[in-house]
MIFI-135125 format. One record per residue (C-alpha): chain; x, y, z; residue in three letters. Coordinates in steps of 0.001 Angstrom, whole numbers, plus 500000, padded with zeros to 6 digits. Example, Ala and Ser with C-alpha at 12.3 -4.5 7.8 and 13.67 -1.06 7.14 Angstrom:
! residues 2
r chain = A	x = 512300	y = 495500	z = 507800	resn = ALA;
r chain = A	x = 513670	y = 498940	z = 507140	resn = SER;
//
This chain:
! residues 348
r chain = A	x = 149697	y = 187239	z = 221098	resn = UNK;
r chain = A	x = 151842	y = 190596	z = 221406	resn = UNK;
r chain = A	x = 153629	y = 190850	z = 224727	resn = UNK;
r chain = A	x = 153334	y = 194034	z = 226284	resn = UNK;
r chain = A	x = 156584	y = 195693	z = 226721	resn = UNK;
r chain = A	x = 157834	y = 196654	z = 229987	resn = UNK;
r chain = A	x = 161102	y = 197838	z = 230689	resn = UNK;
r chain = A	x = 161966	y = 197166	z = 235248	resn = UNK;
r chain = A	x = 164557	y = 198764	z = 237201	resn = UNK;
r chain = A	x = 165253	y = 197525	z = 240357	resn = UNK;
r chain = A	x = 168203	y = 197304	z = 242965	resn = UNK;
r chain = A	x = 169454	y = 194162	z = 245367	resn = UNK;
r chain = A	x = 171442	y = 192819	z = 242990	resn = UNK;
r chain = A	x = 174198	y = 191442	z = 245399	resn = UNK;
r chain = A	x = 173117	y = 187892	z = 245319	resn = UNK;
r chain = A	x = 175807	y = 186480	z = 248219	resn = UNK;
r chain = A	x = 175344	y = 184816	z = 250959	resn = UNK;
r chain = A	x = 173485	y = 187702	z = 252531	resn = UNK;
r chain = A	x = 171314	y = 188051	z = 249353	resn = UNK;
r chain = A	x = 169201	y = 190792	z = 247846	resn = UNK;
r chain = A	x = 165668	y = 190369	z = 246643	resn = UNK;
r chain = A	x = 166441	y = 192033	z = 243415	resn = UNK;
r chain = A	x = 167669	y = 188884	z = 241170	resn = UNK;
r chain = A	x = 165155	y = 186633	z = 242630	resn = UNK;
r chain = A	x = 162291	y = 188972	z = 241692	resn = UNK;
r chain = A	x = 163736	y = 190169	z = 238289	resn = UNK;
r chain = A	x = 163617	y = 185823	z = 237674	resn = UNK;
r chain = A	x = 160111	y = 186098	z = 238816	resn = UNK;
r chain = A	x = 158616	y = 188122	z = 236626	resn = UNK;
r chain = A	x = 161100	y = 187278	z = 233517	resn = UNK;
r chain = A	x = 159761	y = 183544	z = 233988	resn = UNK;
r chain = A	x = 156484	y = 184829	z = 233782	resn = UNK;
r chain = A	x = 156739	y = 185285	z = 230434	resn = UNK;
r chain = A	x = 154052	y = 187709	z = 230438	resn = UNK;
r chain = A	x = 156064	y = 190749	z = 229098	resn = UNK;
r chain = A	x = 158648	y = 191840	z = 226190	resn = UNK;
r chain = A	x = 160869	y = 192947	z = 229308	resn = UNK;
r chain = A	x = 164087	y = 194857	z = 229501	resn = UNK;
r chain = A	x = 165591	y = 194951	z = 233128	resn = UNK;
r chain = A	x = 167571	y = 197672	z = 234372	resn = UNK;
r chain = A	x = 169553	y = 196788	z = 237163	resn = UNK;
r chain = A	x = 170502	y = 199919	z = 239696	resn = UNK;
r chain = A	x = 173472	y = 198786	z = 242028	resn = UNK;
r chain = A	x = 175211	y = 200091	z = 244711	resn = UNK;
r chain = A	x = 178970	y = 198066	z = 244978	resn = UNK;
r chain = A	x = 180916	y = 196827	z = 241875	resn = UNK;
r chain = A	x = 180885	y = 193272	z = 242587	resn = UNK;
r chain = A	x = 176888	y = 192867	z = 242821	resn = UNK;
r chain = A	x = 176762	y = 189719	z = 241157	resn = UNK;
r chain = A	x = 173669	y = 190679	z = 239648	resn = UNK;
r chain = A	x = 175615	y = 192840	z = 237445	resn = UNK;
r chain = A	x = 176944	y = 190707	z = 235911	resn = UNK;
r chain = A	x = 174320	y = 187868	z = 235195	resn = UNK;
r chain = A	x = 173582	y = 189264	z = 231255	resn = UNK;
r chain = A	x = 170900	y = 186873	z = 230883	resn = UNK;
r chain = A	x = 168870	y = 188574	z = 233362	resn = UNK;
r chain = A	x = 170025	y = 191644	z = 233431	resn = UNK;
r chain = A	x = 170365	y = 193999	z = 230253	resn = UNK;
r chain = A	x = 172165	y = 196860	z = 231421	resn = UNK;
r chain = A	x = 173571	y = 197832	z = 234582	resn = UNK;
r chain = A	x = 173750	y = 201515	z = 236187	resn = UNK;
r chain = A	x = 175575	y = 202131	z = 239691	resn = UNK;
r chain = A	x = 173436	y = 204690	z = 241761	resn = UNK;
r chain = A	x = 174284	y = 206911	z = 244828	resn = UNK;
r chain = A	x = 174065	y = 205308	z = 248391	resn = UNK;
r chain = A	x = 170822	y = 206373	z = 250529	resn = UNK;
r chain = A	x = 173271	y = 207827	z = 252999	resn = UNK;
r chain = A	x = 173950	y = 211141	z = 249955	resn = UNK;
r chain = A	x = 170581	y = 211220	z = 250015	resn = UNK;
r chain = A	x = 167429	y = 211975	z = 248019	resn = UNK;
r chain = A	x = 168447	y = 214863	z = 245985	resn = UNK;
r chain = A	x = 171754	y = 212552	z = 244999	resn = UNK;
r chain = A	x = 169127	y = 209641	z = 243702	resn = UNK;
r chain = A	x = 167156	y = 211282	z = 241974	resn = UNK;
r chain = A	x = 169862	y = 213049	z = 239778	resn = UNK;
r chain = A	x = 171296	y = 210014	z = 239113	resn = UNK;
r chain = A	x = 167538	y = 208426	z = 238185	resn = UNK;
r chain = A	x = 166672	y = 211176	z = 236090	resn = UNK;
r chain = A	x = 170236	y = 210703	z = 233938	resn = UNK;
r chain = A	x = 169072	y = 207069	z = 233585	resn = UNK;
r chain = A	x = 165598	y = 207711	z = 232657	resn = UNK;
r chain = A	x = 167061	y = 210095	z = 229918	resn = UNK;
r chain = A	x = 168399	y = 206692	z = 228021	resn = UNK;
r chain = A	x = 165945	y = 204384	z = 229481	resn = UNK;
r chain = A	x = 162591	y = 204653	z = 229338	resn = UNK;
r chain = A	x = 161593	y = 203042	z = 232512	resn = UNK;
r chain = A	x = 158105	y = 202330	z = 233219	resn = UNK;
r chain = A	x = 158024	y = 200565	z = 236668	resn = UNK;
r chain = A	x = 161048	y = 200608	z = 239457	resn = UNK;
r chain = A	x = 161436	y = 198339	z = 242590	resn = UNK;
r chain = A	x = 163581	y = 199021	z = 245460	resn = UNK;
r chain = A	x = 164288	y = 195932	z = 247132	resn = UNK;
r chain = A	x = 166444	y = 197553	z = 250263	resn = UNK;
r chain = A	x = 165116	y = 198587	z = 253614	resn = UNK;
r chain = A	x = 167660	y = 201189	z = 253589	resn = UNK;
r chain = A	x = 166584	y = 202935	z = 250234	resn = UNK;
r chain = A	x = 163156	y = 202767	z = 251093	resn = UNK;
r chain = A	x = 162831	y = 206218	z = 252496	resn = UNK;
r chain = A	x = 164564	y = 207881	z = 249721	resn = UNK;
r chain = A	x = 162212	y = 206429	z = 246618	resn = UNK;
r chain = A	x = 159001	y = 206747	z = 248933	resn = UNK;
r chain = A	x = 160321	y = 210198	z = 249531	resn = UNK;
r chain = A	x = 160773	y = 210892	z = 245474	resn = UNK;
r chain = A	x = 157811	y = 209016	z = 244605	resn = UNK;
r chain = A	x = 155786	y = 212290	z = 243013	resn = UNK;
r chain = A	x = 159047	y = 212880	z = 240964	resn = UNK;
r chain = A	x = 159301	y = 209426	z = 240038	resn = UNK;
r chain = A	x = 155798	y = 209505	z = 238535	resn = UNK;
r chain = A	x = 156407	y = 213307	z = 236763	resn = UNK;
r chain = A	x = 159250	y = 210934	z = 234960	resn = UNK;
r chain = A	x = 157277	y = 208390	z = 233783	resn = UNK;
r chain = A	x = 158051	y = 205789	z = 236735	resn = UNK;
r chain = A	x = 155753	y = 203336	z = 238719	resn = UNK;
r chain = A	x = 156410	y = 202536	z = 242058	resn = UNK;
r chain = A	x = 154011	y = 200211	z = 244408	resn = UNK;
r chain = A	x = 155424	y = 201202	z = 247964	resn = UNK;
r chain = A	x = 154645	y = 201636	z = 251675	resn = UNK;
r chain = A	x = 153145	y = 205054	z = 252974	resn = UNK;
r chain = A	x = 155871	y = 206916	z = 254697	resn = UNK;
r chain = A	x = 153334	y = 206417	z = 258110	resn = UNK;
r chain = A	x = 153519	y = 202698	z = 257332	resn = UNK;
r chain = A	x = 157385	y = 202485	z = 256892	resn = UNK;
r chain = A	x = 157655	y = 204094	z = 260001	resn = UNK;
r chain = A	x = 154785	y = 202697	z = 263088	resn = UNK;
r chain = A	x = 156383	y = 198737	z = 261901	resn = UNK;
r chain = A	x = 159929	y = 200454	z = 262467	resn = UNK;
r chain = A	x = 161582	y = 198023	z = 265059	resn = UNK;
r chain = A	x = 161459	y = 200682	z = 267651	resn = UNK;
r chain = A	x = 158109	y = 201255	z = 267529	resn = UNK;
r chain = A	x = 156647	y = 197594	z = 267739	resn = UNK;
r chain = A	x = 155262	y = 197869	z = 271016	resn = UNK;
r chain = A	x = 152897	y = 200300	z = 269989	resn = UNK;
r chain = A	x = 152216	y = 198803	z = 266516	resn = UNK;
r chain = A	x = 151392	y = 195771	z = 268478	resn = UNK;
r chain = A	x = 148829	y = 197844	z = 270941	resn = UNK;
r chain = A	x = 147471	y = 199951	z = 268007	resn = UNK;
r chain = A	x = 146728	y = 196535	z = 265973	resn = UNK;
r chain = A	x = 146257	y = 193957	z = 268368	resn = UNK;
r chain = A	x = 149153	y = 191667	z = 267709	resn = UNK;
r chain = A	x = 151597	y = 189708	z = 269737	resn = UNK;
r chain = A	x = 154827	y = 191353	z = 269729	resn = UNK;
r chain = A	x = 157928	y = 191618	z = 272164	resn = UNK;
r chain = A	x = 158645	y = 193835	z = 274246	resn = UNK;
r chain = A	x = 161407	y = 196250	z = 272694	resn = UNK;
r chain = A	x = 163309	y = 199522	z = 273599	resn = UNK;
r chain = A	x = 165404	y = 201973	z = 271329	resn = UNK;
r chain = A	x = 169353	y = 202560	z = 272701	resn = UNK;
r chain = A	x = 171182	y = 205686	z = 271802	resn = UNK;
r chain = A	x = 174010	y = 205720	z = 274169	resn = UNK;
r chain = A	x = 176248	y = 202484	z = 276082	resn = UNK;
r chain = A	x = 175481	y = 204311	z = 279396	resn = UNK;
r chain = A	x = 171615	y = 203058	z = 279049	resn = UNK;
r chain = A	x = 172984	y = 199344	z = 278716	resn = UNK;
r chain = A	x = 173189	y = 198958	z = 282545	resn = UNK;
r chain = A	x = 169349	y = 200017	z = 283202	resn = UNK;
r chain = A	x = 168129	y = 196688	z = 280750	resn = UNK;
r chain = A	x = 168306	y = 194697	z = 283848	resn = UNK;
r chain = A	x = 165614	y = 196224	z = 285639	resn = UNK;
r chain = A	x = 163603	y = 196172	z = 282339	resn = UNK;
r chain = A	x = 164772	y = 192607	z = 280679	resn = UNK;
r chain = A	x = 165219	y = 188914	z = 281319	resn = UNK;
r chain = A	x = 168829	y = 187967	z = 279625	resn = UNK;
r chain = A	x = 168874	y = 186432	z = 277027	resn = UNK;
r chain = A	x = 167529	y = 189599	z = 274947	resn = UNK;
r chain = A	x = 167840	y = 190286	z = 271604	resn = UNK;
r chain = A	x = 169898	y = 193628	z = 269969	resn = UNK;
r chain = A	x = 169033	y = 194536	z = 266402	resn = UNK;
r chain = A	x = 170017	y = 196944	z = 263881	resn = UNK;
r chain = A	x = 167349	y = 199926	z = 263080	resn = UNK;
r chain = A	x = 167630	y = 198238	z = 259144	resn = UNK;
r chain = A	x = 169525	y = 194870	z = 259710	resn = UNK;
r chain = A	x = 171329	y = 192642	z = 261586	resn = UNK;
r chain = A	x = 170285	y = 191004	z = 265110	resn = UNK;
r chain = A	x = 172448	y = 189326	z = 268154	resn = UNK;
r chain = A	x = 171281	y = 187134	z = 271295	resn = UNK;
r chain = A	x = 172584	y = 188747	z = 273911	resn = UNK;
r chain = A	x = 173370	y = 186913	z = 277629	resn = UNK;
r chain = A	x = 174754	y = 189230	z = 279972	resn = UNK;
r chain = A	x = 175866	y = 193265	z = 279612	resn = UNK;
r chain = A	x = 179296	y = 192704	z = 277858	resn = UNK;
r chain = A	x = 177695	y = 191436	z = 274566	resn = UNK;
r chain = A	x = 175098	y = 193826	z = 274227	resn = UNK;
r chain = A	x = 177733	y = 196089	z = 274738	resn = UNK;
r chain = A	x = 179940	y = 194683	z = 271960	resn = UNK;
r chain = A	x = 176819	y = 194304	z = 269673	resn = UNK;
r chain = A	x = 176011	y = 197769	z = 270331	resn = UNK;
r chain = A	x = 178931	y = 198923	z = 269100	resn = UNK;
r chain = A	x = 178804	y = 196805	z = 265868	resn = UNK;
r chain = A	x = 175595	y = 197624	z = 264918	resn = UNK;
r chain = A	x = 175747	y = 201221	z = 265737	resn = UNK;
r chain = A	x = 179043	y = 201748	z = 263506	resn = UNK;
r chain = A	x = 177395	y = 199342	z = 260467	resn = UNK;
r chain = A	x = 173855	y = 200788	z = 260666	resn = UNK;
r chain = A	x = 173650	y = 204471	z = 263013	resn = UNK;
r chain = A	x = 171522	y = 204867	z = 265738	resn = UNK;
r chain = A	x = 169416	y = 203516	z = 268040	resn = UNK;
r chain = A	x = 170333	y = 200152	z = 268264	resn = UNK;
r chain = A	x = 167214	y = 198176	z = 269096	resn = UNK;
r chain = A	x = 166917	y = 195694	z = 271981	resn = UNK;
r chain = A	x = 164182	y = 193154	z = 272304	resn = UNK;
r chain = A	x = 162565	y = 190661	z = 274525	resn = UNK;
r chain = A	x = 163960	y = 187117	z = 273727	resn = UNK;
r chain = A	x = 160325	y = 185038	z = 272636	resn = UNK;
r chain = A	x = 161710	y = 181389	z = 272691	resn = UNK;
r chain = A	x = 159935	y = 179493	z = 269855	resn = UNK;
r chain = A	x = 160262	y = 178608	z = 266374	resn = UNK;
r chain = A	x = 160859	y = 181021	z = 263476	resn = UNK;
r chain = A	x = 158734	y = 180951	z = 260791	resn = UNK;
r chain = A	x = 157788	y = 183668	z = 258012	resn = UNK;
r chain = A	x = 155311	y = 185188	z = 255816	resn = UNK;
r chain = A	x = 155521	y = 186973	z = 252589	resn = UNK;
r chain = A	x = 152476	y = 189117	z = 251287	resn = UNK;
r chain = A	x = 151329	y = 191558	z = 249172	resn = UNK;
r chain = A	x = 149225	y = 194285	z = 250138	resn = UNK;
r chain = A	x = 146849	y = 196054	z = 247661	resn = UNK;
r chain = A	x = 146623	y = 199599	z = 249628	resn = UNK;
r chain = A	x = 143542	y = 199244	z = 250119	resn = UNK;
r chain = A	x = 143458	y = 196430	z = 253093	resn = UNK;
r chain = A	x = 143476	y = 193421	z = 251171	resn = UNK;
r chain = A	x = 145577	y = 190910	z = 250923	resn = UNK;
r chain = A	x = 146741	y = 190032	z = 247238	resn = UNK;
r chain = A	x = 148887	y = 186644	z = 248058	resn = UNK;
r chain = A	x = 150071	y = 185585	z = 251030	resn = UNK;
r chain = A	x = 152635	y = 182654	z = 251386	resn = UNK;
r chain = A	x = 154265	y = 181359	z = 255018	resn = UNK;
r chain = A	x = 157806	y = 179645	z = 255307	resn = UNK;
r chain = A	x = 159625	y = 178012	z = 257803	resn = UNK;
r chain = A	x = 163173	y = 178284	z = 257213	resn = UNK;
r chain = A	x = 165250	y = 174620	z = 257322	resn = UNK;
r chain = A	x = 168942	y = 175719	z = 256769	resn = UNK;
r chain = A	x = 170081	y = 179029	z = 257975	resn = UNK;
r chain = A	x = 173468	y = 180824	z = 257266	resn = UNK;
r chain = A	x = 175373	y = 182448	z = 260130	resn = UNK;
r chain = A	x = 174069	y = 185974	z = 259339	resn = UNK;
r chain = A	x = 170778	y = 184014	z = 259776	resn = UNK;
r chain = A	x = 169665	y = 184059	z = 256130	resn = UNK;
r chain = A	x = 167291	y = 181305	z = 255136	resn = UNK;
r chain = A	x = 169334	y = 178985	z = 252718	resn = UNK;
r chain = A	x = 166588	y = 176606	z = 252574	resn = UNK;
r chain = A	x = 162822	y = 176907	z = 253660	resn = UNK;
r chain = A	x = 159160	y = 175023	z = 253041	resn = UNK;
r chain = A	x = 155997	y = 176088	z = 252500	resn = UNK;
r chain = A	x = 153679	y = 175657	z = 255236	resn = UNK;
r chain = A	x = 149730	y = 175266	z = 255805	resn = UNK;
r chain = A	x = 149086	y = 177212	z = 258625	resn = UNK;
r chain = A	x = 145744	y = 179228	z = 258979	resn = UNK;
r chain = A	x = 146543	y = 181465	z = 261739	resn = UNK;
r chain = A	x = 149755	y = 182948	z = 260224	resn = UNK;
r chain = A	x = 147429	y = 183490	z = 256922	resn = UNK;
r chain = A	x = 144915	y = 185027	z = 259498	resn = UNK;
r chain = A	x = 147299	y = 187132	z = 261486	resn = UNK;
r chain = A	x = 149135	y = 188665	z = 258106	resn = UNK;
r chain = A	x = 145487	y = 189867	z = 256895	resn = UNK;
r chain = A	x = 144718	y = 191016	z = 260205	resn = UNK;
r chain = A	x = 147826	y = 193510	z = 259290	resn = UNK;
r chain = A	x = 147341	y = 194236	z = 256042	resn = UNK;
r chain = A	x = 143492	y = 195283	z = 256513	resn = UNK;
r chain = A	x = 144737	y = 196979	z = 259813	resn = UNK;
r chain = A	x = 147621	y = 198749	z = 258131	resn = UNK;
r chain = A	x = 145921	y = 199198	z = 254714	resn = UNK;
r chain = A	x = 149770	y = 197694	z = 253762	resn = UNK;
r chain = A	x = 150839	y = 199242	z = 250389	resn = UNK;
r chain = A	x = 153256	y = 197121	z = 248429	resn = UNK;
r chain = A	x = 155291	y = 193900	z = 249470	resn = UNK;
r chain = A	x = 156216	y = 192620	z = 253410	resn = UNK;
r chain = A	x = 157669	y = 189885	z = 254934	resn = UNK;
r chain = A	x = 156675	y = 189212	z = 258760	resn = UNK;
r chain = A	x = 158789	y = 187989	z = 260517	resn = UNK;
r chain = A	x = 157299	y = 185646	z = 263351	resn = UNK;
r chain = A	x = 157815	y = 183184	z = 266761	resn = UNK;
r chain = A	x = 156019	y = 180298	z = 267250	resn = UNK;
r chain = A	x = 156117	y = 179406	z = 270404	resn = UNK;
r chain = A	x = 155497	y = 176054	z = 272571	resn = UNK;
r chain = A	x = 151826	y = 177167	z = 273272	resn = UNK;
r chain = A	x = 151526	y = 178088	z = 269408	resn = UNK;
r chain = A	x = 150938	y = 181603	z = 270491	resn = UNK;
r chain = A	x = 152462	y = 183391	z = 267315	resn = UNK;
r chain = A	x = 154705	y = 187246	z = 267886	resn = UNK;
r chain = A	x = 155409	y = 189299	z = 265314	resn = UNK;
r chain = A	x = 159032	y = 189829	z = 265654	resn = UNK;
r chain = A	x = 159647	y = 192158	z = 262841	resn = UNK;
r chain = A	x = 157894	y = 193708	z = 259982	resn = UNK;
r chain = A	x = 159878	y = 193798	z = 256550	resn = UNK;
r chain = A	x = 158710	y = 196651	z = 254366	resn = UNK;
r chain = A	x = 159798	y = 194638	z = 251156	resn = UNK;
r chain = A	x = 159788	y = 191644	z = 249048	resn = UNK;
r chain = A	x = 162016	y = 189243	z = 251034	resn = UNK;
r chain = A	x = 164952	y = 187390	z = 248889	resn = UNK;
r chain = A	x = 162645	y = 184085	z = 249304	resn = UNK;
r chain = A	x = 160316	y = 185415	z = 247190	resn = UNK;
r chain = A	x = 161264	y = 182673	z = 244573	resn = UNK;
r chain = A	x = 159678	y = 180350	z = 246766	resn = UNK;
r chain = A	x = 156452	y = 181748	z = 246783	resn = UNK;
r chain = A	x = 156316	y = 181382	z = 243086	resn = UNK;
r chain = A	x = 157365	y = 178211	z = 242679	resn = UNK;
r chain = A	x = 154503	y = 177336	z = 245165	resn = UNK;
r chain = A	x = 152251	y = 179409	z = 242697	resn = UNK;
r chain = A	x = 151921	y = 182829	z = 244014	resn = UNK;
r chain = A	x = 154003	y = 185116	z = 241496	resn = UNK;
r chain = A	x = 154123	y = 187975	z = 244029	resn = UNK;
r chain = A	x = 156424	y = 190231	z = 241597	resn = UNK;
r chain = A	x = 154317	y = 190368	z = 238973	resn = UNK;
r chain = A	x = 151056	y = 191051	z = 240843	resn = UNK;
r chain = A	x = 153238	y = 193647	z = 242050	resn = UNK;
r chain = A	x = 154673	y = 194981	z = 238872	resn = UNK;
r chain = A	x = 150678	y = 194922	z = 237661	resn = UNK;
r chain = A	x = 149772	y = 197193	z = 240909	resn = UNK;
r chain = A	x = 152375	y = 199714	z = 239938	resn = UNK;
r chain = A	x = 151003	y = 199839	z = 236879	resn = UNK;
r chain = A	x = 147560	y = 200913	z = 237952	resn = UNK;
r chain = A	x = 146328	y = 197622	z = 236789	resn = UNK;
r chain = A	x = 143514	y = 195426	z = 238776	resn = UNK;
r chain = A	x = 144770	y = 192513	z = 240592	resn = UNK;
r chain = A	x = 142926	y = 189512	z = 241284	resn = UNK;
r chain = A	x = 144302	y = 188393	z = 244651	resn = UNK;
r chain = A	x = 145868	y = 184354	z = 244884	resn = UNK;
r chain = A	x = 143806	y = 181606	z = 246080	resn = UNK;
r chain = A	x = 145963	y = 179372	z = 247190	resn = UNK;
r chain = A	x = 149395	y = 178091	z = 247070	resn = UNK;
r chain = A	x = 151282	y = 174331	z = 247300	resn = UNK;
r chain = A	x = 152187	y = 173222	z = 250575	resn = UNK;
r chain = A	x = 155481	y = 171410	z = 251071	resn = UNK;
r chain = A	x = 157859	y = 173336	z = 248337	resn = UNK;
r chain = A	x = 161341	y = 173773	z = 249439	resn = UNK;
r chain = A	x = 163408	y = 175969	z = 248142	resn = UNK;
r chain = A	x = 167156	y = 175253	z = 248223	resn = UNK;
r chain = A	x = 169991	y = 177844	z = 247535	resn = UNK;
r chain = A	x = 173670	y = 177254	z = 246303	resn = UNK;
r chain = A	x = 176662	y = 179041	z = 245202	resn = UNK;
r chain = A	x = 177894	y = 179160	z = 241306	resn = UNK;
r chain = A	x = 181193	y = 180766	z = 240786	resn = UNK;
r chain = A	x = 180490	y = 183514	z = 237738	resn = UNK;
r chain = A	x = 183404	y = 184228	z = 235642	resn = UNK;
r chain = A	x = 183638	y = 187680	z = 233844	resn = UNK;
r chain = A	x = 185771	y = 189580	z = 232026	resn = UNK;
r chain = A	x = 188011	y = 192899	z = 233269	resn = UNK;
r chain = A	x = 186940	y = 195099	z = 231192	resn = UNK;
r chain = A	x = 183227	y = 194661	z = 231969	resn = UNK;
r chain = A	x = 184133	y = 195608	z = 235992	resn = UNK;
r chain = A	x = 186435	y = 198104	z = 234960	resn = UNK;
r chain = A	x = 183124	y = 199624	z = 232989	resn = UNK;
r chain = A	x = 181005	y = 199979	z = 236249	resn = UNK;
r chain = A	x = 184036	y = 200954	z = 238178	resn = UNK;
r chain = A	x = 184753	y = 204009	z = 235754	resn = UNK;
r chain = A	x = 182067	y = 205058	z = 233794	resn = UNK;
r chain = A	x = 179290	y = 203656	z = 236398	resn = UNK;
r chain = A	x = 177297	y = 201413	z = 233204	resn = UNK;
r chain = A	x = 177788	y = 198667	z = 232005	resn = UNK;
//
């Protein structure tokens, strides 16, 4: 039988110990085998890995950062498309997000499929706007407030029990037990990520997480929960299992039907004592677990590729309970000239 050809471009190729979703869903749907695919990797920093792992990755092009905005992106998208004829693109960055969504209508006059979020949906699960996501759906979430200035710091006691949490507006997150450190996190986060810096109320419990797959339409196209069982210092799961647990399946359709979520998400969730469950943050993205969910037989990527596409999607019906996923570290050795070819001429 002829494989349809399908040439991907997607970004999050910096597979470190704070890894991207790109390589783990560009496995995904290579493994598949259900397509003559040619992957287009779009990277940000020379030393993506993901650049340089040729047998998953055919050719490499280094893009603009969000920061130079849309206009910037899209010039650089448009060169590519002119020598690759790219059918479907995935961003796999919070931080990008805005600029493809934004571009999306000149995506498609190119010839490129996207499956995202509505801009309105990227923005109500914003951190900073939780508390009224969680009134407006009916969900458990903590309480939160947006900081744009150290002299608001003081004011958190009247508002806040310490310990509280303060987050990054795309990523990062601190526990936080008296003034000083919310004060030293503020600054951190606010140089690394801009303004506000998010605090929130500290929900004692057990993490645990859920990737889905929202059709646009308010159903729910696969839907796998995690709890993480070996976490890395910037709090990245290095190790997680599946887990049967009805009420996070419940609670993620609940959203998706609420939201009519477009696209990929990853909730992230507390468990607490009294199995009360609060929805701690909202990813608008595959998560870099994703190869998880496949292995437990949900292959999340490719429904998603198949959504871009236009194509009807037959939504998962279950999944295997008690697969762990387990990451490590392989040293990649490459050759000068291929780093000096992204560094100067931006392709490889």
């Amino acid at each position: 039988m002829n494989k349809k050809k399908l040439i991907l471009a997607a970004t999050g190729l910096n597979n470190t110990d704070n890894p991207g979703p790109g390589i783990p869903v560009i496995r995904s749907i290579k493994e598949s085998g259900k397509y003559d695919l040619r992957v287009i990797g779009l990277a940000y920093e020379t030393l993506e890995p993901g650049i340089y792992m040729h047998d998953l990755v055919d050719k490499v092009y280094q893009v603009p950062y969000p920061s130079e905005g849309s206009s910037a992106l899209m010039e650089r998208i448009a060169y590519i498309r002119e020598r690759e004829k790219i059918d479907v693109l995935i961003p796999n960055f919070d931080a990008e997000l805005f600029s493809f969504m934004k571009a999306e209508k000149k995506l498609e006059e190119l010839g490129i499929r996207t499956f995202l979020p509505t801009l309105q949906q990227l923005e109500e699960r914003h951190k900073s706007n939780l508390d009224a996501f969680g009134r407006k759906y009916g969900v458990n979430v903590p309480k939160s407030k947006s900081l744009t200035s150290l002299a608001e710091i003081p004011k958190l006691r009247n508002e806040f029990d310490y310990p509280i949490m303060v987050k990054g507006k795309f990523y990062d997150a601190y526990v936080a037990y008296n003034e000083e450190q919310v004060q030293m996190h503020f600054n951190k986060i606010s140089a690394k990520w801009g303004l506000p810096v998010i605090i929130q109320e500290f929900v004692r419990g057990t993490e645990v997480n859920v990737i889905a797959l929202g059709d646009g339409k308010g159903n729910t196209i696969g839907a796998v929960p995690m709890r993480k069982q070996y976490i890395t210092d910037k709090g990245k799961a290095w190790g997680g299992i599946t887990l049967e647990n009805p009420d996070m399946l419940a609670l993620t359709d609940k959203i998706i039907r609420g939201t009519k979520w477009r696209g990929g998400m990853e909730l992230e969730l507390i468990r607490t004592p009294e199995n009360k469950l609060y929805v701690i943050e909202i990813n608008p993205r595959i998560p870099a677990w994703v190869y998880l969910a496949v292995g437990a037989g949900q292959n999340l990527p490719v429904a998603l590729v198949e959504l871009a596409l236009g194509n009807a999607v037959k939504p998962f019906e279950s999944y295997e309970v008690g697969k762990i996923f387990v990451r490590y570290s392989w040293d990649m050795i490459i050759d000068l000239k291929d780093f000096e070819a992204i560094s100067m001429k931006g392709e490889i």
